[in-house]
C-alpha positions, 0 to 999 in steps of 0.5 A, spaced: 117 356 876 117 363 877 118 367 883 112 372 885 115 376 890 123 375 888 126 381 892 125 377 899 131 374 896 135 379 899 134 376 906 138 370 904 145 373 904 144 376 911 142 369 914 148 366 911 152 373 914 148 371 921 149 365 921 157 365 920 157 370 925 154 366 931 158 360 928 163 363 929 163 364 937 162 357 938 157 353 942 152 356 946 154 353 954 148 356 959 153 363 958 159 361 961 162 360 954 163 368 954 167 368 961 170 361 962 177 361 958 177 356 952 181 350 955 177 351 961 170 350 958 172 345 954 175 341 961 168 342 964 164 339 958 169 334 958 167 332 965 160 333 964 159 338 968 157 343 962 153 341 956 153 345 950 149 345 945 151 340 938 153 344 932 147 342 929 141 345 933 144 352 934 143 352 926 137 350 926 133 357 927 137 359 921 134 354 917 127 355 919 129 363 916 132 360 910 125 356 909 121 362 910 125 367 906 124 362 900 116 362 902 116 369 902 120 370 894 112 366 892 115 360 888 110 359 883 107 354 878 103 356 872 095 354 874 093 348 869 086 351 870 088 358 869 081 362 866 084 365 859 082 372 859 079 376 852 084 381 850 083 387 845 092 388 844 091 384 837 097 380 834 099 380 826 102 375 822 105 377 815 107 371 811 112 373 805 109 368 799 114 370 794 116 365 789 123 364 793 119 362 800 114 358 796 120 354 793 125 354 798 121 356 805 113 355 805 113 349 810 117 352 815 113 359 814 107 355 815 110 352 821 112 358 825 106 361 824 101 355 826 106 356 833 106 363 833 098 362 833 097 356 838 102 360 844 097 366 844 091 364 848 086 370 849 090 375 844 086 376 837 091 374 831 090 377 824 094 374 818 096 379 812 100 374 805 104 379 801 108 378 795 108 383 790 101 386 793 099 386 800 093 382 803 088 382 808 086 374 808 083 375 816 082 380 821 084 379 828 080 374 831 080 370 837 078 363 833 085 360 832 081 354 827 079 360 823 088 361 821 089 354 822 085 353 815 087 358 812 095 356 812 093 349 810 091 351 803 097 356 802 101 354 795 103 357 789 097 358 787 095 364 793 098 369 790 098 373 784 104 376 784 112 373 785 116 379 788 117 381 794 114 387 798 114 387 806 113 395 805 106 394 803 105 389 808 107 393 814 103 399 811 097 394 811 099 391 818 098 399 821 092 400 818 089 393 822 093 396 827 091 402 828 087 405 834 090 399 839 094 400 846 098 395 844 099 391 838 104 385 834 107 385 828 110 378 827 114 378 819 115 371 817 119 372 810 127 370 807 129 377 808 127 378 800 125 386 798 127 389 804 129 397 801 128 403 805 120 403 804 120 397 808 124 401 813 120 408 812 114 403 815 117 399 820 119 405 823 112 408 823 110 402 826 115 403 832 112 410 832 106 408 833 107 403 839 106 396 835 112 392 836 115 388 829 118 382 829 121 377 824 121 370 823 126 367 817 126 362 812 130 360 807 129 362 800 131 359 793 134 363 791 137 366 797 135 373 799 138 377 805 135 374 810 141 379 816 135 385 812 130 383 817 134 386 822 134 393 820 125 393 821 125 388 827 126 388 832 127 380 834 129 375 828 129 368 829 129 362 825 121 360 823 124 353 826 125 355 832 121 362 834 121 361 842 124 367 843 118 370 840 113 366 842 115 368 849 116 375 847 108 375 845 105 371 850 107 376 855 101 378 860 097 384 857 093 384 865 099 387 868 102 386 874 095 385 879 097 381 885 090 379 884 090 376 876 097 373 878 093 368 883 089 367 878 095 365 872 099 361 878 099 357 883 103 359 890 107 354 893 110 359 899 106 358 905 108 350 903 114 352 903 115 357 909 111 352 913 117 348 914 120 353 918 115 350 923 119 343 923 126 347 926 122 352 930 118 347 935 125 343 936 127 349 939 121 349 944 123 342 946 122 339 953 128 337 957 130 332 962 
């Protein structure tokens, strides 16, 4: 559930001050209650000749403005028949098949990337392999079918090369890159030959807008994986890749009311309907 309008909570502590404020001075007696001296008043509502209102009922228009102050804030939930919309921002996935992600780490790769894929619907995504040379194996493309067959096959076998070069690859993600607004790079590697090249490239990236982050797997043998560090901007383990998943998936359509109603669903005017309940006690007929 997110808040579409979050600042109508500011209105919460003044209600809460209002309300103890009229708490304060006591139950409402027709007036008298500001003239007659306490014992007195309560003599009078003792002998039945003065009704004040129970504590309840002079809450009651606080919950009603509670009720519509949360209305306000917008509580949504995401549409399960939300429209997916083409977006030209494209992601790039960079998977290290080096000779120690492929002994030590290759099915976590393989699984953080798949989720990487599958969390970004409407978003192009490219894959890049590189061990010693990088390598375009697709283009960006909105057909998440075309990746998921391609990182089945991954073994041994994919690449020539055993070392590791992520400058190489960061290049060719530039280059896949270029000319967009926006762009993604996800590195999915064991920290394996990250030198000032990778550095120089990374940098470049961040020049030119594309954002880099970084997924790590365990080498054999170990590599650096903290080197990951110092050319991305978010690392996370390929076991666990949330953080980035919810750092790619963030909406290209902006902050446009409209498209937002189309991505969630507005509980509001449910919720504020129920000042209504509060309210109309207030217009009760008496005796």
């Amino acid at each position: 559930m997110i808040l579409l309008r979050p600042w109508w909570l500011a209105v919460l502590p003044l209600l809460v001050l209002a309300a103890w404020l009229r708490w304060r001075r006591g139950p409402d007696a027709g007036g008298w209650q500001a003239v007659l001296a306490p014992p007195m008043l309560a003599g009078l509502a003792a002998l039945g000749l003065i009704r004040a209102a129970p504590g309840w009922l002079r809450l009651l228009p606080w919950a009603g403005g509670l009720a519509l102050a949360l209305g306000l804030a917008g509580p949504a939930v995401p549409r399960a028949d939300a429209p997916v919309f083409a977006q030209s921002d494209a992601v790039v996935i960079a998977m290290d098949l080096s000779d120690s992600v492929l002994r030590g780490g290759l099915a976590d790769a393989q699984a953080g990337a798949a989720q990487v894929m599958a969390a970004l619907p409407g978003r192009p995504v490219g894959l890049i392999l590189y061990a010693g040379e990088a390598y375009t194996a697709a283009a960006p493309t909105a057909d998440p079918r075309v990746l998921e067959s391609l990182l089945a096959v991954l073994d041994r076998d994919t690449m020539p090369g055993k070392s590791s070069n992520p400058a190489a690859a960061l290049a060719l993600a530039g280059q896949m890159l270029a000319g967009l607004a926006r762009g993604d790079l996800v590195l999915i590697s064991d920290g394996g030959g990250v030198d000032a090249a990778a550095e120089a490239e990374a940098q470049r990236l961040r020049a030119a807008g594309v954002q880099v982050q970084a997924l790590s797997v365990a080498g054999d043998p170990a590599a650096d994986a903290g080197a990951l560090t110092r050319i991305a901007r978010r690392v996370v383990p390929a076991t666990a890749p949330g953080p980035v998943v919810a750092a790619l998936a963030r909406s290209a359509l902006g902050d446009d009311p409209a498209m937002r109603a189309l991505q969630y669903r507005d509980l509001g005017p449910w919720i504020a309907a129920l000042a209504l309940l509060p309210l109309l006690w207030q217009f009760r007929r008496q005796a």
